[in-house]
VEXFI-74596 format. One record per atom (N, C-alpha, C): x, y, z. Coordinates in steps of 0.05 Angstrom, whole numbers, padded with zeros to 5 digits, always signed. Layout:
BEGIN
XYZ/...
! end
This chain:
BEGIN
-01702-01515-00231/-01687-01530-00210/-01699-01523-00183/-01705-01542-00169/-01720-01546-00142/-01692-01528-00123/-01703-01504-00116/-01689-01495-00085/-01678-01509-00061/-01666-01507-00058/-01663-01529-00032/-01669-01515-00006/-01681-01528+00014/-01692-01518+00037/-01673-01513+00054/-01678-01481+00075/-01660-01480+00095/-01664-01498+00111/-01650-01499+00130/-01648-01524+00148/-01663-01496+00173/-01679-01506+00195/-01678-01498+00214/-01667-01507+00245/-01674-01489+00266/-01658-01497+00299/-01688-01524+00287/-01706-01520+00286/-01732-01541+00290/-01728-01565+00277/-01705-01567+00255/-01704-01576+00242/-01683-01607+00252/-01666-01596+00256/-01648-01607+00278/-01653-01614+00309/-01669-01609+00313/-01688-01610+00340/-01698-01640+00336/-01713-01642+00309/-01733-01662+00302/-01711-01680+00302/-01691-01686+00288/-01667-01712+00277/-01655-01722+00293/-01642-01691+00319/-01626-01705+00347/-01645-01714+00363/-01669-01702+00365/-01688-01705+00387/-01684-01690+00413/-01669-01674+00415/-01664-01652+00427/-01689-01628+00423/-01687-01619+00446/-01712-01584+00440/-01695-01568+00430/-01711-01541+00416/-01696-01526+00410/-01681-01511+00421/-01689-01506+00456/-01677-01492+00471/-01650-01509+00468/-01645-01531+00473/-01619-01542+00473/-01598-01539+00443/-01612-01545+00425/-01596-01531+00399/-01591-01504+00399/-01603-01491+00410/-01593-01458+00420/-01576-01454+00440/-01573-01462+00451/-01555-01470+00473/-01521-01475+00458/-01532-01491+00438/-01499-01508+00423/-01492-01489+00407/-01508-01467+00402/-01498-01446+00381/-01486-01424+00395/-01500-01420+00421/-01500-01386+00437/-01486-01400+00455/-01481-01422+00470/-01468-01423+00493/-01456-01453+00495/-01443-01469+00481/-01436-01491+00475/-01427-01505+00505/-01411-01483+00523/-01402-01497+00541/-01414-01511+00569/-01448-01506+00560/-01474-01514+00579/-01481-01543+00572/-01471-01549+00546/-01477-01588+00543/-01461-01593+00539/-01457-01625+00558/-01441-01644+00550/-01427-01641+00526/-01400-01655+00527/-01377-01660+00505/-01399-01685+00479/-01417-01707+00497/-01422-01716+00476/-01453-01701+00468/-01463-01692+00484/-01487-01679+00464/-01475-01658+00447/-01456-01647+00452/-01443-01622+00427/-01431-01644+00402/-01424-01669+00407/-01417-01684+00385/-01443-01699+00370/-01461-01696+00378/-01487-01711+00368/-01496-01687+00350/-01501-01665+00361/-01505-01649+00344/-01491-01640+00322/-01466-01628+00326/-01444-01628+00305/-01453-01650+00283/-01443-01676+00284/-01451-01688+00266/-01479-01687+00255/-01499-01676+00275/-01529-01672+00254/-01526-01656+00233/-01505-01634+00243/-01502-01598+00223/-01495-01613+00200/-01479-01633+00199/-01459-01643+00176/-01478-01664+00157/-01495-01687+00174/-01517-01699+00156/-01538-01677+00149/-01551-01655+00156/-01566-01646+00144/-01557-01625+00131/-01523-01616+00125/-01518-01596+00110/-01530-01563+00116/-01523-01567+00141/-01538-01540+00157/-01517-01518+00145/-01528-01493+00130/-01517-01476+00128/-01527-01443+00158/-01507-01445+00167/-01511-01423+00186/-01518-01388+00175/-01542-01384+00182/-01547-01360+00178/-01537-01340+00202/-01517-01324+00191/-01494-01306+00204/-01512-01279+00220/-01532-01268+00201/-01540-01238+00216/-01564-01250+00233/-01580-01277+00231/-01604-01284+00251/-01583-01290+00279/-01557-01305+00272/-01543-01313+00298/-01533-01288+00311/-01526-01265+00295/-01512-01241+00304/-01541-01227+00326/-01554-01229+00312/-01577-01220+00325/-01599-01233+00351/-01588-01263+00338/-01596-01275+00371/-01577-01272+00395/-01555-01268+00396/-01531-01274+00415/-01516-01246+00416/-01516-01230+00400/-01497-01201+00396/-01469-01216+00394/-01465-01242+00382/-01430-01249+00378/-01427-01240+00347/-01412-01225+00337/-01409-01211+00320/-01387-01229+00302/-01367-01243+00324/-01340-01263+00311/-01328-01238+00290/-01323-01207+00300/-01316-01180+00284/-01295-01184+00314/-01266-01180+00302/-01246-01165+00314/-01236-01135+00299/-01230-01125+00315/-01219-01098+00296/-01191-01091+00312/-01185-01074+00284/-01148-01075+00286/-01132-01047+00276/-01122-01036+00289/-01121-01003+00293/-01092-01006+00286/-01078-00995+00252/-01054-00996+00256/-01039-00967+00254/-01022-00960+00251/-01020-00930+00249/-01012-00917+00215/-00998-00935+00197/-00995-00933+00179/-00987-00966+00159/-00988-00957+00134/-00975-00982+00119/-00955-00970+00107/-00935-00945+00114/-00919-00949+00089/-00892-00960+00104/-00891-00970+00135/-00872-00990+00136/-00883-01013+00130/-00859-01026+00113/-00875-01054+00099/-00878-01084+00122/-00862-01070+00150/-00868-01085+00174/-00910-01090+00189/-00912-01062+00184/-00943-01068+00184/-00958-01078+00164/-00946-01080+00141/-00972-01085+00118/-00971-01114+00127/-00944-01127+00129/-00931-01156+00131/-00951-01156+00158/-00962-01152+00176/-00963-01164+00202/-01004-01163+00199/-01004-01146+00191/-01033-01148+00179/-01044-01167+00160/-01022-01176+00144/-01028-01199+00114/-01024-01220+00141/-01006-01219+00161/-01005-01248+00171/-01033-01248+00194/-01035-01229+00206/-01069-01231+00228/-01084-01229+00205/-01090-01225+00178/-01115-01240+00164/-01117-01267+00159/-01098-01276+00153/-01092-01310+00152/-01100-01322+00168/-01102-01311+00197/-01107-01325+00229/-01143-01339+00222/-01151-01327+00200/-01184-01339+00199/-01183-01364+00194/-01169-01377+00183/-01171-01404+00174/-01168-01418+00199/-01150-01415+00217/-01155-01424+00240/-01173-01418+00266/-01172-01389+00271/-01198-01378+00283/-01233-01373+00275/-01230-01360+00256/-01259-01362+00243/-01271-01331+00262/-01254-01323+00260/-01257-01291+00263/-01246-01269+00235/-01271-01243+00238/-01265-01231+00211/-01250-01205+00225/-01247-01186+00210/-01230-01168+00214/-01233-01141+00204/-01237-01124+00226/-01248-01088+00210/-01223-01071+00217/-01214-01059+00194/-01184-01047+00201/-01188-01022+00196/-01177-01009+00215/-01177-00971+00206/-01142-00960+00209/-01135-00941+00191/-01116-00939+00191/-01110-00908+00211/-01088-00908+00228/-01092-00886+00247/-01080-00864+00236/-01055-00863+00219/-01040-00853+00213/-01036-00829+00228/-01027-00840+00256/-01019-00829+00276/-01034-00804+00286/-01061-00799+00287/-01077-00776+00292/-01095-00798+00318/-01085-00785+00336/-01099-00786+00368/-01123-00794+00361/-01133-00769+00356/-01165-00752+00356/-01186-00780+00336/-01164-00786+00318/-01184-00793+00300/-01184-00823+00305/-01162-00837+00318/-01160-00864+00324/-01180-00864+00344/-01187-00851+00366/-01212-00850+00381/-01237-00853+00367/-01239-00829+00347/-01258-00841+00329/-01280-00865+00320/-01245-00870+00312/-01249-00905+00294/-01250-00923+00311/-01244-00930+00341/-01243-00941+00360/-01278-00944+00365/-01284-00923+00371/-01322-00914+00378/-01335-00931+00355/-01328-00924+00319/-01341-00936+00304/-01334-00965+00307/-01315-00980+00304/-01313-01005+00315/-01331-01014+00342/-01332-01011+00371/-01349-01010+00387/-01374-01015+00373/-01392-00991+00354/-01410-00993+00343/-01418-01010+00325/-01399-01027+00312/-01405-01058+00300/-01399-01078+00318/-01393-01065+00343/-01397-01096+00370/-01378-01118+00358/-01354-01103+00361/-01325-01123+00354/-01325-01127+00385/-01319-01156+00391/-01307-01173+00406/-01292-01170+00420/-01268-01160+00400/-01234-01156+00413/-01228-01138+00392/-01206-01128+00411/-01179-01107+00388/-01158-01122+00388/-01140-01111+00368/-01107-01115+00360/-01102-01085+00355/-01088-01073+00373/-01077-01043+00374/-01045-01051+00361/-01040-01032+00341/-01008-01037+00340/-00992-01009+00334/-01017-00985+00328/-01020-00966+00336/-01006-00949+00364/-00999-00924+00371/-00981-00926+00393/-00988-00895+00401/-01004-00885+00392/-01014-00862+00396/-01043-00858+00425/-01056-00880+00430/-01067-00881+00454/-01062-00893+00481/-01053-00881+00501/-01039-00897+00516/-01057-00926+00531/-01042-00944+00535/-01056-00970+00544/-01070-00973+00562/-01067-00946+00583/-01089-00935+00617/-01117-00934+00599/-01113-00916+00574/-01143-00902+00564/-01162-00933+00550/-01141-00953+00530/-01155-00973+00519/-01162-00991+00539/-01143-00995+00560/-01153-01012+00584/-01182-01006+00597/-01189-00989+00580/-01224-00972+00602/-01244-00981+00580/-01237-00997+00561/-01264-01003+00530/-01279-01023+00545/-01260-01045+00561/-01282-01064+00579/-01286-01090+00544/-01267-01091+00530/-01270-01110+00515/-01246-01123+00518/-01228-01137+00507/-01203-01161+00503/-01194-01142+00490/-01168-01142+00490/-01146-01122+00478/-01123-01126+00479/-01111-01137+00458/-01077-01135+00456/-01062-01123+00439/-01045-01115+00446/-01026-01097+00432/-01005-01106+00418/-00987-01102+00398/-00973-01106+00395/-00947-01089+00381/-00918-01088+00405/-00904-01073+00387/-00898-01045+00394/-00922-01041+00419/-00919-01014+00433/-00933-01020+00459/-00929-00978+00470/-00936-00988+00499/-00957-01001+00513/-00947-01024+00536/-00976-01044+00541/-00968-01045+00567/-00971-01028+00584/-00967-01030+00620/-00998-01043+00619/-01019-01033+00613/-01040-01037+00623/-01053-01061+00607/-01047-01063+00583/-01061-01088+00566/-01040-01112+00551/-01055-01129+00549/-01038-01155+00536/-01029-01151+00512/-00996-01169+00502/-00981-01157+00487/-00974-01180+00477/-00957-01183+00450/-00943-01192+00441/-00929-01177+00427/-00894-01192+00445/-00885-01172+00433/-00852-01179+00419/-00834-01170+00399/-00808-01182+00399/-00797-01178+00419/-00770-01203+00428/-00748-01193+00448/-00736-01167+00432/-00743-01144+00435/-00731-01129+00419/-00695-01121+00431/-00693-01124+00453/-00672-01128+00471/-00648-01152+00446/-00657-01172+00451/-00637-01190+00442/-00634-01190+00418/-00655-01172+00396/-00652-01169+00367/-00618-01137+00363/-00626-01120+00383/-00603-01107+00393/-00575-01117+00390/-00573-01136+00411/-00555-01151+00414/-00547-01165+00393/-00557-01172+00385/-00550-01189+00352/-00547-01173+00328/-00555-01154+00332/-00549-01135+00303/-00518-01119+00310/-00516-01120+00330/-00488-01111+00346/-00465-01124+00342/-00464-01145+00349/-00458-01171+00349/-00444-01176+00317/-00464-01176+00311/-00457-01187+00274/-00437-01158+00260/-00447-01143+00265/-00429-01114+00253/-00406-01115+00272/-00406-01129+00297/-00381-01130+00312/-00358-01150+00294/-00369-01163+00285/-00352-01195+00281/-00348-01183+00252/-00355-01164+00238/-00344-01157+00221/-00317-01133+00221/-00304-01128+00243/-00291-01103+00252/-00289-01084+00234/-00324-01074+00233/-00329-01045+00228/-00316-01033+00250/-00300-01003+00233/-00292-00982+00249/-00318-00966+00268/-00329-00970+00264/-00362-00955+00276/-00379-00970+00264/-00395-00968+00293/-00429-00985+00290/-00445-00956+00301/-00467-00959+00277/-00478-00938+00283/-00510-00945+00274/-00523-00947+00295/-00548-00941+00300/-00570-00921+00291/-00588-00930+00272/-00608-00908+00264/-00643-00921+00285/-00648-00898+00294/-00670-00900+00304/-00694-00873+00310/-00720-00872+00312/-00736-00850+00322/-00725-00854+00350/-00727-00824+00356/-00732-00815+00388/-00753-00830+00403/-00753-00850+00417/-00769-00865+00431/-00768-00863+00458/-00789-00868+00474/-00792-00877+00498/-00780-00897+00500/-00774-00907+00528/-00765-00931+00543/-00788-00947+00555/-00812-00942+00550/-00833-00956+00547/-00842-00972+00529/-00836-00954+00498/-00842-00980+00476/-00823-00999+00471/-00835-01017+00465/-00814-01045+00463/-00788-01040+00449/-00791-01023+00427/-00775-01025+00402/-00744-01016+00424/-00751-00994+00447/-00724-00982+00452/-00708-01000+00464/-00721-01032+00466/-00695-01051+00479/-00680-01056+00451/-00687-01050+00429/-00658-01045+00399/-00642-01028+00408/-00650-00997+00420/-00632-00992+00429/-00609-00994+00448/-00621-00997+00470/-00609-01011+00502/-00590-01042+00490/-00602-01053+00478/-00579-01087+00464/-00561-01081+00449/-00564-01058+00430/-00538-01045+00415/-00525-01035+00425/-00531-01018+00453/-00510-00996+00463/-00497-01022+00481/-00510-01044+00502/-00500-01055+00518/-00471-01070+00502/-00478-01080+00477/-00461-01096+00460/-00429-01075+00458/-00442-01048+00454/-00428-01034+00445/-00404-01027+00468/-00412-01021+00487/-00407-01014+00509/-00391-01051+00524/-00400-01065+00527/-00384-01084+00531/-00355-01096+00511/-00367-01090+00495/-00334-01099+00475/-00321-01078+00470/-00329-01055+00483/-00310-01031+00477/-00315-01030+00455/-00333-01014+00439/-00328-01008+00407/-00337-00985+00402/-00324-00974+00382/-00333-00943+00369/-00352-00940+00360/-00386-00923+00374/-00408-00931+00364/-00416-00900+00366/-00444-00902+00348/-00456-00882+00350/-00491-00885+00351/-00509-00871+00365/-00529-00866+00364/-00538-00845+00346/-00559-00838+00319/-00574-00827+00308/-00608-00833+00316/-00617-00801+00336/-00639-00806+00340/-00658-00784+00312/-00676-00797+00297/-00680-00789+00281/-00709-00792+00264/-00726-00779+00261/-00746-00789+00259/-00752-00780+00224/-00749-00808+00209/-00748-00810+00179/-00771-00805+00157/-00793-00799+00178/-00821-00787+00166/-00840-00813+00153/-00859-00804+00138/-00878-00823+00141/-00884-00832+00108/-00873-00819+00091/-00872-00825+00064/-00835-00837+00049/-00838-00842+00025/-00818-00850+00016/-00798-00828+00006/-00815-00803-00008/-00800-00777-00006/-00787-00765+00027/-00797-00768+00043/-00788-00762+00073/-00760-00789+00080/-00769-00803+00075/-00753-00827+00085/-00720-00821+00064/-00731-00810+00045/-00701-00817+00022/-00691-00782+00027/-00701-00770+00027/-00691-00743+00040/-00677-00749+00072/-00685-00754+00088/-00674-00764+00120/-00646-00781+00115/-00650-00796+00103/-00637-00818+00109/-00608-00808+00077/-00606-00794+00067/-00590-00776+00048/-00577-00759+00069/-00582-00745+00087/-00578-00727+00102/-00552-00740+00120/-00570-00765+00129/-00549-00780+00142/-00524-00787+00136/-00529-00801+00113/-00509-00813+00095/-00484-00792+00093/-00494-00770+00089/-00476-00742+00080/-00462-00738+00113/-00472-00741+00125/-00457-00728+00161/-00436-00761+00159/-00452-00786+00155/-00438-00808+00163/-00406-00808+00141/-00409-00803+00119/-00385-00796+00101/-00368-00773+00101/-00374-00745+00115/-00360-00726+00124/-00348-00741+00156/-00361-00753+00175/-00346-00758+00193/-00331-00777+00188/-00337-00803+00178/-00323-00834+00178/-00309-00828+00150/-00301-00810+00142/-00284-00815+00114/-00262-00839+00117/-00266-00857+00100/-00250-00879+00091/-00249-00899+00125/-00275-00902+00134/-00277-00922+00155/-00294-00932+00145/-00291-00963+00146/-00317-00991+00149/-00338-00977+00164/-00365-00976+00158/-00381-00969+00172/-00409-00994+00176/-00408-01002+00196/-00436-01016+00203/-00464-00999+00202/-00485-01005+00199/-00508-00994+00201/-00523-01010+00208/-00534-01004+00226/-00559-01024+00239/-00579-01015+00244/-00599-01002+00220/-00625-00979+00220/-00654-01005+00235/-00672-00988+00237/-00690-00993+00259/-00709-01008+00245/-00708-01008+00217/-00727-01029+00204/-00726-01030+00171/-00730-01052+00168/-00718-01065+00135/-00736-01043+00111/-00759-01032+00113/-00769-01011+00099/-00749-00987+00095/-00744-00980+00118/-00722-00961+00131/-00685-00965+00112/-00676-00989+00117/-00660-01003+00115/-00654-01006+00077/-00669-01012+00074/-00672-01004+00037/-00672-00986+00031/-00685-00966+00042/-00676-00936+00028/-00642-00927+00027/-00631-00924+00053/-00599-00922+00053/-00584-00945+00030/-00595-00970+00026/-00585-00986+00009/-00586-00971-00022/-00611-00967-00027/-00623-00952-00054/-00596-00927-00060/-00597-00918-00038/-00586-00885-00038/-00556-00897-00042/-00541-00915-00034/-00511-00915-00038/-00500-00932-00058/-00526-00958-00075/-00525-00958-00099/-00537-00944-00118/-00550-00918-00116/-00549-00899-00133/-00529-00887-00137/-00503-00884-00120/-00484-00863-00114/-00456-00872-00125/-00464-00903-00113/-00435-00915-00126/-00437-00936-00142/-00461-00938-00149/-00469-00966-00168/-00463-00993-00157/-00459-00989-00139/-00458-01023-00119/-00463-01006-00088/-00454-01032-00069/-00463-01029-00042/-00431-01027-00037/-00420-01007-00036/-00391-00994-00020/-00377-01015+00002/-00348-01025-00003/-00339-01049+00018/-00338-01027+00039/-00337-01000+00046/-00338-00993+00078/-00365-00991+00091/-00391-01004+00073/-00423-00996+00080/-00420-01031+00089/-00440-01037+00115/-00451-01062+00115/-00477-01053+00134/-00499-01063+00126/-00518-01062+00133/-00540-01071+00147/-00546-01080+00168/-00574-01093+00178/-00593-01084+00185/-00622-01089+00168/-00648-01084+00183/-00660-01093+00210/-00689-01086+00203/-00701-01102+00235/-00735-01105+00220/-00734-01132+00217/-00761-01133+00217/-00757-01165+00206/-00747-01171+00176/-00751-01191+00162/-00782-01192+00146/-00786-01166+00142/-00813-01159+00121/-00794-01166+00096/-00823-01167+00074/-00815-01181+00058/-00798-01162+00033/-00793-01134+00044/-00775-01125+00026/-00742-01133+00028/-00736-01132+00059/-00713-01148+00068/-00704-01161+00040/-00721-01189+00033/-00719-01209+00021/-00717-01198-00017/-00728-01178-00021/-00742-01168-00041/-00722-01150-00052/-00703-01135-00035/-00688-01103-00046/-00667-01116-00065/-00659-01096-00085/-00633-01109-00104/-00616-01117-00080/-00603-01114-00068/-00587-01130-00054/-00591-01143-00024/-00599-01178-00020/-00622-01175-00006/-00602-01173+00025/-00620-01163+00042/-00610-01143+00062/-00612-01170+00094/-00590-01163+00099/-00584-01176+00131/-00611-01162+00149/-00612-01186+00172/-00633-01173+00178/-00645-01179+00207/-00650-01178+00229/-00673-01190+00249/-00694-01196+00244/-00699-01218+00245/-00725-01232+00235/-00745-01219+00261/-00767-01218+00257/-00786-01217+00283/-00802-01239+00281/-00800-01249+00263/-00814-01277+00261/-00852-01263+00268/-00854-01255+00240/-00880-01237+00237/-00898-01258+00243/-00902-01276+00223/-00924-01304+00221/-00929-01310+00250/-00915-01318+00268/-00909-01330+00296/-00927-01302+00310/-00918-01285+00316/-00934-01256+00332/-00956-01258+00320/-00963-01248+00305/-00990-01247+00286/-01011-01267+00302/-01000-01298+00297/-01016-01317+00317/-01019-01315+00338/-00994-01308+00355/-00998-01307+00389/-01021-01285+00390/-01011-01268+00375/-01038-01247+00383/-01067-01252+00383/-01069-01267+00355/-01090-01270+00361/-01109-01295+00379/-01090-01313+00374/-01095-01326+00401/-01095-01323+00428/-01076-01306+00435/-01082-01290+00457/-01117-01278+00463/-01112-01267+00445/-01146-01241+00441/-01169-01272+00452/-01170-01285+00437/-01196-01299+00433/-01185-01322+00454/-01171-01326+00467/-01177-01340+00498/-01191-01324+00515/-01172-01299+00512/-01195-01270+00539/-01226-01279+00521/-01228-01276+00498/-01258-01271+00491/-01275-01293+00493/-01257-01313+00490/-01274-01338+00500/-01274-01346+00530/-01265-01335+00543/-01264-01334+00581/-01291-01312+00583/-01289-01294+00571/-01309-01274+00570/-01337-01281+00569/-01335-01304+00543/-01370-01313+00547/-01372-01335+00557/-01356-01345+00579/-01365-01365+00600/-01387-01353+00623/-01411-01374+00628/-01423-01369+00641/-01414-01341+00678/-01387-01362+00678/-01369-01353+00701/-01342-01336+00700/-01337-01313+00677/-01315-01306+00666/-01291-01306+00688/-01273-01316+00684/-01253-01305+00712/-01225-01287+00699/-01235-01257+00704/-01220-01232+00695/-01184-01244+00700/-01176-01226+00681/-01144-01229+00689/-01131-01207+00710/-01123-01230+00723/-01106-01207+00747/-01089-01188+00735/-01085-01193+00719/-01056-01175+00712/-01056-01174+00677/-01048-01153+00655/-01045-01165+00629/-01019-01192+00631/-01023-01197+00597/-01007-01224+00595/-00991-01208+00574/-00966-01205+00575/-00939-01207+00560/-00919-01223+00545/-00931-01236+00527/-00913-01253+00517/-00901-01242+00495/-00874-01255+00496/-00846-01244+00479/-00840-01262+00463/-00836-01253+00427/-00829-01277+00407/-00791-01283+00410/-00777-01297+00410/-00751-01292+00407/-00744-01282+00374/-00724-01263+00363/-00722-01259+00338/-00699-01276+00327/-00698-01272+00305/-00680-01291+00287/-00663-01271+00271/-00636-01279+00274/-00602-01267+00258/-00608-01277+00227/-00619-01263+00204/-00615-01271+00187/-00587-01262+00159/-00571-01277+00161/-00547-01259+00142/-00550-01264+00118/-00548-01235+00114/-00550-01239+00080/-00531-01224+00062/-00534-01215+00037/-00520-01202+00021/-00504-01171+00036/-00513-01161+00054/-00505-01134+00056/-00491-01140+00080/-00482-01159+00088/-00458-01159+00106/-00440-01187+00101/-00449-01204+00084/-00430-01226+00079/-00427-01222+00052/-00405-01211+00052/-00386-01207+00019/-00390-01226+00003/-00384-01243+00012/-00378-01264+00001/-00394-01284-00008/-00427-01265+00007/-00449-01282-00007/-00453-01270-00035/-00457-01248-00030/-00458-01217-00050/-00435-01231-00076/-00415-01240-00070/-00395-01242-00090/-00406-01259-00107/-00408-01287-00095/-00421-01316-00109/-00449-01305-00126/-00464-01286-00114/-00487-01281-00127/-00483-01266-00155/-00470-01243-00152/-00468-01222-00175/-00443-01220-00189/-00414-01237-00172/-00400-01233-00187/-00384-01207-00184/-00385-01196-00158/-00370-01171-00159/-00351-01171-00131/
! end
């Protein structure tokens, strides 16, 4: 069977009648010809079945079309979810993706930062929260964050504020005797602490009996079910025979306390009601599926990366015009009710 021939820039040169300098042009710098000479050509790629050779173009231009993406861990199932959704973004961007996992070590996320640099990635997606945004703001590449602190670089991020408010809200309208809040010790810098500030304000405006747990639940599933047991034990010595709301800091999080109180009592207890924060896909997944704040993962995932690749495509304009300021945009989240605070869905389902 006869090989079929690469196509060359010479090749396409000859058919549009264009030089080659100008077909190089449409590959390295498109925005130097006309709208219809970029359409004359286009359609040549397509009659002569031009397959693009990736490491000759990497090597004529240094565009790599390599983003890299710094997260700090996967065993909340909020990052694995937010990473499955920025891989998807290729079908519409046509950017690939080098991921290092930080698992929260400073020293070594610098590292991996340098080795990325060294494959001449484009842009980042930091979601990572261990380097502050002054130090990534100095790489001199496109950089957005998501999810943590971004004084200095572009973000997408949840209203985490009004997801607060709504997890408040909903455990309010159930008149739990106590709403009680599980969260890490955070700054008032990362986004996540407007959950806190929207729960307390809710709390604090309707007058209700609330509590803060600052608490940091560790980074494995043995840490998480040990922590969150501990709790359970202080929340049942103090609230004996009170309705208790729970509104923990994320649906990974949020399943374990579920796990632990149908291990204990073989169902989910009428004084337990529960909401996560994320709307990862265990939310959806746990034996009993769990109320929740959506962050509307799919939706962020995109902004980010469309965010990234406007800076990167401003970047290789002949004339780049820098941003005055980073760009902050905020997803709104979504009240999703489910089994662990409407009885009555729980009932119709299982029968109990």
């Amino acid at each position: 069977m006869k090989q079929k021939k690469n196509i060359t820039f010479n090749d396409i040169a000859k058919y549009t009648h264009f030089s080659k300098t100008t077909i190089s042009r449409y590959f390295n710098n498109p925005d130097s010809l006309t709208l219809e000479n970029q359409e004359i050509i286009a359609n040549a790629l397509i009659e002569l079945d031009y397959k693009e050779n990736k490491v000759a173009r990497i090597l004529a231009n240094g565009k790599t079309e390599f983003i890299g993406i710094i997260v700090p861990h996967l065993h909340n199932h909020y990052y694995s979810e937010m990473l499955n959704q920025i891989l998807l973004t290729y079908e519409k961007f046509g950017y690939k993706f080098l991921v290092f996992i930080g698992n929260e070590q400073e020293e070594n996320e610098r590292q991996y930062i340098q080795e990325l640099l060294a494959y001449k990635i484009e842009g980042l997606i930091v979601l990572s929260f261990t380097i502050p945004s002054k130090e990534l703001s100095e790489l001199q590449i496109p950089i957005v964050a998501i999810e943590r602190e971004d004084k200095h670089i572009c973000s997408v991020n949840t209203d985490n504020y009004m997801g607060g408010t709504q997890a408040a809200s909903l455990l309010a309208k159930h008149n739990c005797d106590i709403l009680i809040h599980v969260n890490s010790p955070i700054s008032p810098e990362i986004p996540a602490y407007g959950r806190i500030k929207g729960f307390l304000d809710i709390c604090e405006e309707k007058k209700l009996n609330h509590k803060i747990i600052y608490k940091d639940l560790g980074n494995n599933y043995e840490q998480f079910q040990k922590n969150a047991q501990e709790i359970l034990n202080e929340l049942e010595e103090l609230y004996p025979d009170q309705k208790k709301g729970l509104f923990i800091s994320s649906d990974t999080h949020a399943n374990v306390f579920l796990n632990l109180l149908i291990r204990k009592y073989g169902r989910l207890p009428d004084d337990y009601l529960i909401v996560g924060f994320d709307d990862s896909p265990i939310s959806r997944e746990a034996v009993i599926p769990i109320s929740t704040i959506g962050q509307q993962i799919d939706k962020i995932a995109f902004e980010a990366v469309n965010l990234l690749v406007e800076q990167m495509n401003e970047r290789n304009k002949r004339k780049p015009v820098p941003l005055k300021e980073p760009i902050h945009k905020v997803v709104t989240p979504v009240l999703l009710r489910r089994e662990t605070t409407e009885k009555e869905m729980l009932s119709r389902s299982y029968g109990v």
